[in-house]
PDB file of N, CA, C and O in Angstrom:
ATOM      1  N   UNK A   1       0.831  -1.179   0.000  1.00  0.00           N
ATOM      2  CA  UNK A   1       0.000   0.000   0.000  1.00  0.00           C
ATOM      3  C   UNK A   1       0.879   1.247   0.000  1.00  0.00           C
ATOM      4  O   UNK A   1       1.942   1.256   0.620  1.00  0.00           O
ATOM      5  N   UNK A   2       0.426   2.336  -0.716  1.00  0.00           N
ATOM      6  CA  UNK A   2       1.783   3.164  -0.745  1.00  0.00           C
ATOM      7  C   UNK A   2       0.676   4.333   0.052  1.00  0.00           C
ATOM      8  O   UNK A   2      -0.515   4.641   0.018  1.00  0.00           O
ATOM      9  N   UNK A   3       1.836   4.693   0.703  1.00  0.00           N
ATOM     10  CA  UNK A   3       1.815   5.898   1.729  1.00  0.00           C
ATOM     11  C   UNK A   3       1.603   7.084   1.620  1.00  0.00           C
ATOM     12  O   UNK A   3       2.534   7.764   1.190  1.00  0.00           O
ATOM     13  N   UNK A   4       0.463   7.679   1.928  1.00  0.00           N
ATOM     14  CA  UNK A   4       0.142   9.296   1.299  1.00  0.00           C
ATOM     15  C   UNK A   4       1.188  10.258   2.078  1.00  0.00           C
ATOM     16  O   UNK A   4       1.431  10.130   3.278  1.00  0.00           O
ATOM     17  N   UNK A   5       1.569  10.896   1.534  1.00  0.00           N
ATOM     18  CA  UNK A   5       2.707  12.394   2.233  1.00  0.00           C
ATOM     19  C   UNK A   5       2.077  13.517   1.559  1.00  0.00           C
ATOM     20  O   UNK A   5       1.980  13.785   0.362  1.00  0.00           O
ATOM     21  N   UNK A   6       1.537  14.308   2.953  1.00  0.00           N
ATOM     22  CA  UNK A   6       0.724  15.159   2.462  1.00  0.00           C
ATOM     23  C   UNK A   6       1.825  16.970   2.264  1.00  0.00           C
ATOM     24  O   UNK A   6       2.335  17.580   3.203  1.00  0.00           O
ATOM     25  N   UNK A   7       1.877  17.424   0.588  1.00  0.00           N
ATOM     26  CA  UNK A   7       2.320  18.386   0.748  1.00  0.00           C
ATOM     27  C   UNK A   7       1.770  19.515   1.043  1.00  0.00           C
ATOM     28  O   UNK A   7       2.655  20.368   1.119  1.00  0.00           O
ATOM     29  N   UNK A   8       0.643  19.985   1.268  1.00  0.00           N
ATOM     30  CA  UNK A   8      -0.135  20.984   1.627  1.00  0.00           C
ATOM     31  C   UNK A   8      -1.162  20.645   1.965  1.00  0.00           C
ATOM     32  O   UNK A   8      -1.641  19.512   1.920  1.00  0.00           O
ATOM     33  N   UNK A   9      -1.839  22.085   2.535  1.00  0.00           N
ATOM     34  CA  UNK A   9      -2.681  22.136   4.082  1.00  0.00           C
ATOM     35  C   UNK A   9      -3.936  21.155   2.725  1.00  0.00           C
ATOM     36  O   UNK A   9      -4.597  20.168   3.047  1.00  0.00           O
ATOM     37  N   UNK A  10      -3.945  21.753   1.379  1.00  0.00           N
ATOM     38  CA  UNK A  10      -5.078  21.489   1.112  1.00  0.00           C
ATOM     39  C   UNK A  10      -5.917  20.099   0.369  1.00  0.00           C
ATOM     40  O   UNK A  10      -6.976  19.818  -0.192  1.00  0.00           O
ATOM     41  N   UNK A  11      -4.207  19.291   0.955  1.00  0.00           N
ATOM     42  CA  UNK A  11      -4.270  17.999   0.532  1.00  0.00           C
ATOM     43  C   UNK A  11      -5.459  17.043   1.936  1.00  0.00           C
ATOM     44  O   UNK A  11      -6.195  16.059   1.860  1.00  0.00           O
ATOM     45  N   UNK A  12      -5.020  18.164   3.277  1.00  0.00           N
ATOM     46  CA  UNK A  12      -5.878  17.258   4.336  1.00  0.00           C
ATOM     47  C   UNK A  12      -7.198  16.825   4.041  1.00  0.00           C
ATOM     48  O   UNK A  12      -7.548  17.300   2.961  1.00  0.00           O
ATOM     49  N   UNK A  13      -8.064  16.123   4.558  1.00  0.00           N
ATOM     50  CA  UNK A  13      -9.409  15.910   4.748  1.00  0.00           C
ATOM     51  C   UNK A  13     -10.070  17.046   5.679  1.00  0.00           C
ATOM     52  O   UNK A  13      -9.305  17.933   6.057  1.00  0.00           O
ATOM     53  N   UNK A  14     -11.565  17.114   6.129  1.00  0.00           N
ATOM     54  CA  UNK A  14     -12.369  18.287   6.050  1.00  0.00           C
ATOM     55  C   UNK A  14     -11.839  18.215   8.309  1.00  0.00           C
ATOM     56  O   UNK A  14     -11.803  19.043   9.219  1.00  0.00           O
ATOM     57  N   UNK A  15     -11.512  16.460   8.141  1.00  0.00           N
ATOM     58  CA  UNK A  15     -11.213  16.031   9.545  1.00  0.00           C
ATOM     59  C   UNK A  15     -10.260  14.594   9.712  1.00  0.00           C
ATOM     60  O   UNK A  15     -10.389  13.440   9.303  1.00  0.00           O
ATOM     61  N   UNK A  16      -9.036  15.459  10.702  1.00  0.00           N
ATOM     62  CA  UNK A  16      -8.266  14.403  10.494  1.00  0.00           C
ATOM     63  C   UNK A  16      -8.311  13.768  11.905  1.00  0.00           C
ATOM     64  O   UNK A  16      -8.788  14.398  12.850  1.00  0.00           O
ATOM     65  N   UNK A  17      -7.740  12.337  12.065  1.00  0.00           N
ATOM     66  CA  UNK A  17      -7.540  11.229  12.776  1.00  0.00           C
ATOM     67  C   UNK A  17      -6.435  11.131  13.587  1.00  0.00           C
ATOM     68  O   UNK A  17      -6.256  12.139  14.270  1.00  0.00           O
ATOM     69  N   UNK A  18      -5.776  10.404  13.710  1.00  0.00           N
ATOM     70  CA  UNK A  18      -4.815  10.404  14.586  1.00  0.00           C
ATOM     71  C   UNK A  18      -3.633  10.050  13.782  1.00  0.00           C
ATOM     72  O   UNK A  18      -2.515  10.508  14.018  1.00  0.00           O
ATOM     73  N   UNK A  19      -3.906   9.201  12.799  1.00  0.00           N
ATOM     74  CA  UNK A  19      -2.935   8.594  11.741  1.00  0.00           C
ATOM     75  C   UNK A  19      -2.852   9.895  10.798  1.00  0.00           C
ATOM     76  O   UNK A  19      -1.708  10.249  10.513  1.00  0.00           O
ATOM     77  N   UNK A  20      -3.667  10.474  10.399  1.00  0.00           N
ATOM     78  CA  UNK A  20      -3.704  11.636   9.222  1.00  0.00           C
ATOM     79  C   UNK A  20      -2.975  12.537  10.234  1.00  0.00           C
ATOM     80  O   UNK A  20      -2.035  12.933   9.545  1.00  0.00           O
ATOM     81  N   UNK A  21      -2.850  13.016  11.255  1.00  0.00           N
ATOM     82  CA  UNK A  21      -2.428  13.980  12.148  1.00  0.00           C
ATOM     83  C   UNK A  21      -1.256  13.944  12.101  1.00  0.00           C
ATOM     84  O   UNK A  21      -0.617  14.957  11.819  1.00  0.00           O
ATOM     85  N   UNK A  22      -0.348  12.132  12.509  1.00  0.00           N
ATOM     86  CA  UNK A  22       0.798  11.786  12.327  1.00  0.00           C
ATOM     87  C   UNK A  22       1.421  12.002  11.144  1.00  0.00           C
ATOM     88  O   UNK A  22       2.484  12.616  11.048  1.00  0.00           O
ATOM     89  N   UNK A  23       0.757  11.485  10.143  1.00  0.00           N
ATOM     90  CA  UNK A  23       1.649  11.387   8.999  1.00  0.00           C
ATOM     91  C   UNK A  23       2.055  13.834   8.640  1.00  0.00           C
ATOM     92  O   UNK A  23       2.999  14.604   8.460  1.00  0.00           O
ATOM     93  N   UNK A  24       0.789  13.846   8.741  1.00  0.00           N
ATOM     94  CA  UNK A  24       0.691  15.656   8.699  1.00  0.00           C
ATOM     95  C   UNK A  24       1.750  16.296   8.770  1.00  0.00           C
ATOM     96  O   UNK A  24       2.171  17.164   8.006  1.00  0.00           O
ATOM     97  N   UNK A  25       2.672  15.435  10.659  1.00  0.00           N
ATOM     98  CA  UNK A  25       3.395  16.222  11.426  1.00  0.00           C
ATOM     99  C   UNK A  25       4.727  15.516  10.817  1.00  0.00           C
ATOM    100  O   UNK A  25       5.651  16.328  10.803  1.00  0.00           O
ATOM    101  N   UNK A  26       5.007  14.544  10.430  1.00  0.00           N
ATOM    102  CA  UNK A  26       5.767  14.037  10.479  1.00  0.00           C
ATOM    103  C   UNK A  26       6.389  12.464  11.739  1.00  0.00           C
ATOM    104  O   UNK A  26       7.519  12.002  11.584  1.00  0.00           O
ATOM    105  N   UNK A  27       5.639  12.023  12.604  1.00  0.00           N
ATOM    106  CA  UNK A  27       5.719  11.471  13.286  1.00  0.00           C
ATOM    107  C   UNK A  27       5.393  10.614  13.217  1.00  0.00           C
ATOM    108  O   UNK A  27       4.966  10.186  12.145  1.00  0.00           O
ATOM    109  N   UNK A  28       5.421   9.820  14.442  1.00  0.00           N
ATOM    110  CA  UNK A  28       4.939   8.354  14.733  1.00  0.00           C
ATOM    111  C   UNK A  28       3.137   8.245  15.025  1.00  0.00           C
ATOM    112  O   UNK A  28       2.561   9.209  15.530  1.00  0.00           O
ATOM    113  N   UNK A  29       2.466   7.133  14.692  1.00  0.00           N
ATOM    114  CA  UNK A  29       1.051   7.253  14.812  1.00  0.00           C
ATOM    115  C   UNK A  29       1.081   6.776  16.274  1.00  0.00           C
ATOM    116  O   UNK A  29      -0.079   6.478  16.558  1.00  0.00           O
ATOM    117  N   UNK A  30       1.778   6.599  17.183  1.00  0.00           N
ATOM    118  CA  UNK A  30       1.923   6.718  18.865  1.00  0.00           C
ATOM    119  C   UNK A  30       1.765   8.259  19.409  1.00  0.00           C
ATOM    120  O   UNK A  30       1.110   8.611  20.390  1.00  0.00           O
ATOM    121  N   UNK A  31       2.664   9.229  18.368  1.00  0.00           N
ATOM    122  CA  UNK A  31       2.881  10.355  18.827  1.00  0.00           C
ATOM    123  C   UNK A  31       1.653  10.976  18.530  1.00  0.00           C
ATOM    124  O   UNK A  31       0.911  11.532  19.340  1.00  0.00           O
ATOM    125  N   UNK A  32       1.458  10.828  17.129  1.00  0.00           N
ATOM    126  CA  UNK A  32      -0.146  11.046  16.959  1.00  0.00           C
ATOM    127  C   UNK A  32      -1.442  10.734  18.094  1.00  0.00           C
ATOM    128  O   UNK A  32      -2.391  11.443  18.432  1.00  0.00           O
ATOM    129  N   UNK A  33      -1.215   9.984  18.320  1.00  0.00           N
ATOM    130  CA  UNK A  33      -2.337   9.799  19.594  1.00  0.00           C
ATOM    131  C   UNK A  33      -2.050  10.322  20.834  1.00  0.00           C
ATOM    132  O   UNK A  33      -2.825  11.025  21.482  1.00  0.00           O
ATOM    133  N   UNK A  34      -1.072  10.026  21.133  1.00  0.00           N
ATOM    134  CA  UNK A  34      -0.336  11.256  22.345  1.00  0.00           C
ATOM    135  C   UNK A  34      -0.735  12.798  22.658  1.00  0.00           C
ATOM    136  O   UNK A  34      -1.008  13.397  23.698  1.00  0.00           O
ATOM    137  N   UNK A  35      -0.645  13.172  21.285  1.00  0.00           N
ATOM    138  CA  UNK A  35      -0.847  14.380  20.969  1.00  0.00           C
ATOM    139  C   UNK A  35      -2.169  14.526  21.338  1.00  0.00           C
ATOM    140  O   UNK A  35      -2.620  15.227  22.244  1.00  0.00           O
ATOM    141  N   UNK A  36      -2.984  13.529  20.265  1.00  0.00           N
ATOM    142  CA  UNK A  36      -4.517  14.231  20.564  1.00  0.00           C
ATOM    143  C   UNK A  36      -5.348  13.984  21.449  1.00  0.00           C
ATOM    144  O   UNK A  36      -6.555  13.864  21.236  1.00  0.00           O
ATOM    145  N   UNK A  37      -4.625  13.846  22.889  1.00  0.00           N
ATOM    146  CA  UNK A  37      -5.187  13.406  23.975  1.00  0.00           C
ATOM    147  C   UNK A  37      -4.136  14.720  25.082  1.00  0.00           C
ATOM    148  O   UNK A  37      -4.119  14.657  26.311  1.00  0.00           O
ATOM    149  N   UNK A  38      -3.346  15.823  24.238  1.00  0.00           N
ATOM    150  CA  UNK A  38      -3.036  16.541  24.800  1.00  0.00           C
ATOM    151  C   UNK A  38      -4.158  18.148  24.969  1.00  0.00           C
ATOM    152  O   UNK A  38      -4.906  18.604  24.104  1.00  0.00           O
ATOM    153  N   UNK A  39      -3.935  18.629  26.208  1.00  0.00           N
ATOM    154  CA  UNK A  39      -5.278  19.029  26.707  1.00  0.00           C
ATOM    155  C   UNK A  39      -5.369  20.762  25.852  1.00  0.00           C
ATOM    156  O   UNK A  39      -6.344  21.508  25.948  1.00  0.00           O
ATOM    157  N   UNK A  40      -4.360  21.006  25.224  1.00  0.00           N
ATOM    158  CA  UNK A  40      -4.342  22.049  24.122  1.00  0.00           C
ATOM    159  C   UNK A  40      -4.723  21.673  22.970  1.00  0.00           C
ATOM    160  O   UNK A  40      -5.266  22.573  22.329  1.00  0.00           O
ATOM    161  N   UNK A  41      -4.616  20.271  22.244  1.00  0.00           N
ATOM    162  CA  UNK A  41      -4.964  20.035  20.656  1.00  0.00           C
ATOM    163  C   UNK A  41      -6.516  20.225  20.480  1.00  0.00           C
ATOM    164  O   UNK A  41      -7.354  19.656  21.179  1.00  0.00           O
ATOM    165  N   UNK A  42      -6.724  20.888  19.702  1.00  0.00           N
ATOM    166  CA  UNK A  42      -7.851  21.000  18.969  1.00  0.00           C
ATOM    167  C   UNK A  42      -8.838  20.189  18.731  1.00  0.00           C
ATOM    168  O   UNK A  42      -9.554  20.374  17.746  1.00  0.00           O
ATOM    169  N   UNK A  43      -9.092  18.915  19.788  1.00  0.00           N
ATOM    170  CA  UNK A  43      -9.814  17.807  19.263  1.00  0.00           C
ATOM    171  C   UNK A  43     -11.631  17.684  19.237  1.00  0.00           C
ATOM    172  O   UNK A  43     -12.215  18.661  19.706  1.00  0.00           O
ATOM    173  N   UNK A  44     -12.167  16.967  18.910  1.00  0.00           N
ATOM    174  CA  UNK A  44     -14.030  17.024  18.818  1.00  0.00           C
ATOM    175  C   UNK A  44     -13.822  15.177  18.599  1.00  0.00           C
ATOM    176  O   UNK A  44     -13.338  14.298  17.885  1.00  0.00           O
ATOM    177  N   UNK A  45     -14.591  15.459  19.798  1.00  0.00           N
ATOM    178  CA  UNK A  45     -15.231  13.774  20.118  1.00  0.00           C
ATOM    179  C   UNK A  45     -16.954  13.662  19.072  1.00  0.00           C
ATOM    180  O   UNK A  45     -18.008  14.292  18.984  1.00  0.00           O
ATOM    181  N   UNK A  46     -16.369  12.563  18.528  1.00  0.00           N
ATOM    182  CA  UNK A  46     -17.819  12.564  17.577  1.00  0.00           C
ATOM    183  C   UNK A  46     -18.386  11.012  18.191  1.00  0.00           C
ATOM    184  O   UNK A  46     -17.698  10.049  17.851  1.00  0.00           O
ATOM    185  N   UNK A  47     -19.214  10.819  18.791  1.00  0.00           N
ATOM    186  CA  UNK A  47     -19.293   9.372  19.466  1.00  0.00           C
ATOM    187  C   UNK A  47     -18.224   8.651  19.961  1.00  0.00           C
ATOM    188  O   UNK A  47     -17.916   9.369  20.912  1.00  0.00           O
ATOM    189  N   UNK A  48     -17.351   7.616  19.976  1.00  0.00           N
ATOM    190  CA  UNK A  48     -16.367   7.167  20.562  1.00  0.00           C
ATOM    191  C   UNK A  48     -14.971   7.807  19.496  1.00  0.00           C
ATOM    192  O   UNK A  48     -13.911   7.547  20.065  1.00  0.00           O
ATOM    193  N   UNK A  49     -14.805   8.339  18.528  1.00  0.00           N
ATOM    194  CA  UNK A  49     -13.990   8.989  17.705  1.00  0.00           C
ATOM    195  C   UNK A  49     -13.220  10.182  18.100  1.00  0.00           C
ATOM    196  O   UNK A  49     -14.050  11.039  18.404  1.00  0.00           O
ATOM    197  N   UNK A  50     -12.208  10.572  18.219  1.00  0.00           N
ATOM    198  CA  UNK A  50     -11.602  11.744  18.508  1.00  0.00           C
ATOM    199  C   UNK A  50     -10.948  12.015  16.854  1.00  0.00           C
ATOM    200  O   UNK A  50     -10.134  11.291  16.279  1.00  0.00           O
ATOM    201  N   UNK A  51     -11.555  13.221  16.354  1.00  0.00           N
ATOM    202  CA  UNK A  51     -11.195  13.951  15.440  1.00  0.00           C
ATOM    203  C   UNK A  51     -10.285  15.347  15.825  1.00  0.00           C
ATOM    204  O   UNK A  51     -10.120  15.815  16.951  1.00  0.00           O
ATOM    205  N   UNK A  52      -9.566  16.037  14.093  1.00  0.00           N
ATOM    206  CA  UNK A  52      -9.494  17.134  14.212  1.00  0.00           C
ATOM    207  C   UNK A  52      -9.690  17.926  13.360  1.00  0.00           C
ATOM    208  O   UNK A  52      -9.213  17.846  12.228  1.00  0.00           O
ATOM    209  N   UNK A  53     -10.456  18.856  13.785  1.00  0.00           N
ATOM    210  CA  UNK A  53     -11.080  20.066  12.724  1.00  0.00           C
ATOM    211  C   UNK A  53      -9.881  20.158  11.656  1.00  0.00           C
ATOM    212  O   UNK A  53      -8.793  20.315  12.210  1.00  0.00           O
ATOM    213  N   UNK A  54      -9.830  20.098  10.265  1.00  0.00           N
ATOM    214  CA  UNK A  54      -8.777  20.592  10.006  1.00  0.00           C
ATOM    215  C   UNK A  54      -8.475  22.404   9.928  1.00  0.00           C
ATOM    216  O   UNK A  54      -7.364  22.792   9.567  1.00  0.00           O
ATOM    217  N   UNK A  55      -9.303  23.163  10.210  1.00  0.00           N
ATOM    218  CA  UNK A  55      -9.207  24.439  10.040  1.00  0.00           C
ATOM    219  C   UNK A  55      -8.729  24.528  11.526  1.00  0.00           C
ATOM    220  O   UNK A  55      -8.090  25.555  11.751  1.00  0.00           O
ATOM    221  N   UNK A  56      -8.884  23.733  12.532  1.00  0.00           N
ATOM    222  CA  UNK A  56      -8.434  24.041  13.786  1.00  0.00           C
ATOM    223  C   UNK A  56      -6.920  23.609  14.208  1.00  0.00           C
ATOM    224  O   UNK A  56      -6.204  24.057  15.103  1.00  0.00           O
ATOM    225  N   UNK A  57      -6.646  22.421  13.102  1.00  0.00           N
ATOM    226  CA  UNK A  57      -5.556  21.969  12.960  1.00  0.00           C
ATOM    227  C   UNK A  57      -4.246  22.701  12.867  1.00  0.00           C
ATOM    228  O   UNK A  57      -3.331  22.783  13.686  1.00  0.00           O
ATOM    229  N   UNK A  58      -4.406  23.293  11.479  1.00  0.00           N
ATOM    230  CA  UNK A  58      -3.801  24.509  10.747  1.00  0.00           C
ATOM    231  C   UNK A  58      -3.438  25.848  12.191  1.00  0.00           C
ATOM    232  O   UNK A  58      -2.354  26.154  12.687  1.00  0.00           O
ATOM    233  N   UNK A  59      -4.419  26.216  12.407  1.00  0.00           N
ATOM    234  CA  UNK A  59      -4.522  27.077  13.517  1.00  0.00           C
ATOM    235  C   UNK A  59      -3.163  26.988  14.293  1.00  0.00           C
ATOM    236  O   UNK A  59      -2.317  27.875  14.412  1.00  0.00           O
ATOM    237  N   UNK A  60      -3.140  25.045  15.053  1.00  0.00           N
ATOM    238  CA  UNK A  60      -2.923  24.715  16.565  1.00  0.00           C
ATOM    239  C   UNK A  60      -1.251  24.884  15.744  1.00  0.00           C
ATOM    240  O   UNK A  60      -0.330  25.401  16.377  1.00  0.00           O
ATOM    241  N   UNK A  61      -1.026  24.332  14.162  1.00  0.00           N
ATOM    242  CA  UNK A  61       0.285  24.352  13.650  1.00  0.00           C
ATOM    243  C   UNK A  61       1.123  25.721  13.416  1.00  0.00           C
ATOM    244  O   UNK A  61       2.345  25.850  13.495  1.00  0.00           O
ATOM    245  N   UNK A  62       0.380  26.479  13.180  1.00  0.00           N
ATOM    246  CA  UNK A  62       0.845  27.716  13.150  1.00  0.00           C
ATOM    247  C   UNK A  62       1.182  28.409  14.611  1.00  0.00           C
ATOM    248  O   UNK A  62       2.057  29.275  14.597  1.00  0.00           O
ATOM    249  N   UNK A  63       0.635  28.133  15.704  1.00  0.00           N
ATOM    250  CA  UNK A  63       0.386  28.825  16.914  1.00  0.00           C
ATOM    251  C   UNK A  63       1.475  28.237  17.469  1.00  0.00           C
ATOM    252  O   UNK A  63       2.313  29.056  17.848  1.00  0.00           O
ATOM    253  N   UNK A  64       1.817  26.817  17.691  1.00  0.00           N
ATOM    254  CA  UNK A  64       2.967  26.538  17.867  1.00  0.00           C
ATOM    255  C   UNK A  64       4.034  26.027  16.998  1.00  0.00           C
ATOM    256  O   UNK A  64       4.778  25.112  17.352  1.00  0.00           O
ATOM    257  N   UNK A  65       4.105  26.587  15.913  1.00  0.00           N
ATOM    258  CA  UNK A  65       5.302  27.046  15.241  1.00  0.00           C
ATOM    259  C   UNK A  65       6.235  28.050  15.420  1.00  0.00           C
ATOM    260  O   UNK A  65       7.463  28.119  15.480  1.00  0.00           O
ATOM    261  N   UNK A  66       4.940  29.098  15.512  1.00  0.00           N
ATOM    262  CA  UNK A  66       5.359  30.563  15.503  1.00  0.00           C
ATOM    263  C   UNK A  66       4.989  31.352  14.360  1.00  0.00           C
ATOM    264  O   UNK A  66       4.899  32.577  14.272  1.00  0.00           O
ATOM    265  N   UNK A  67       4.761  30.343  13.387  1.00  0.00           N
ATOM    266  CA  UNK A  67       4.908  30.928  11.695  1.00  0.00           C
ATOM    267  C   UNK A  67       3.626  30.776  11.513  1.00  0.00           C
ATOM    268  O   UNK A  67       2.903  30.384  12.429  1.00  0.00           O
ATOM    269  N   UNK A  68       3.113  31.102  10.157  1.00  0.00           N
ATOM    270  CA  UNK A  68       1.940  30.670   9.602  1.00  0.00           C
ATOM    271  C   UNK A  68       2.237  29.840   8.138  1.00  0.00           C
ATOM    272  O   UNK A  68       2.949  30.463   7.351  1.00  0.00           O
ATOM    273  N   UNK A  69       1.786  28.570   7.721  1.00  0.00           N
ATOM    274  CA  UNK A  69       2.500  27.756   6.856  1.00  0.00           C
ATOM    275  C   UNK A  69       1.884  28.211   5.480  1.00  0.00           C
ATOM    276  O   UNK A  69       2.274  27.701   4.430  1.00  0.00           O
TER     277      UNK A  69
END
């Protein structure tokens, strides 16, 4: 299965996962979940699902970057 690498914001989905989050950042899909159980990330519980807005995403990447991408 070949591996999506996403080059821009406008390649994301409308809401990403924990795996889409990882691959996003560059990381591990451990770190990915790590993350979105950290009490700053941007997350929305949709029934047992933890999503992320991607417009909130973008936001949380820029805010702690420093930059805007």
């Amino acid at each position: 299965m070949k591996e999506f690498i996403y080059k821009s914001y406008d390649e994301l989905p409308l809401f990403l996962n924990a795996d889409t989050v990882a691959k996003a950042l560059g990381v591990s899909l451990s770190s990915g979940y790590e993350l979105m159980h950290e009490k700053d990330f941007p997350t929305l519980k949709i029934g047992s699902r933890i999503v992320v807005p991607k417009e909130s995403f973008i936001r949380w990447v820029e805010q702690n970057t420093g930059r805007a991408a």
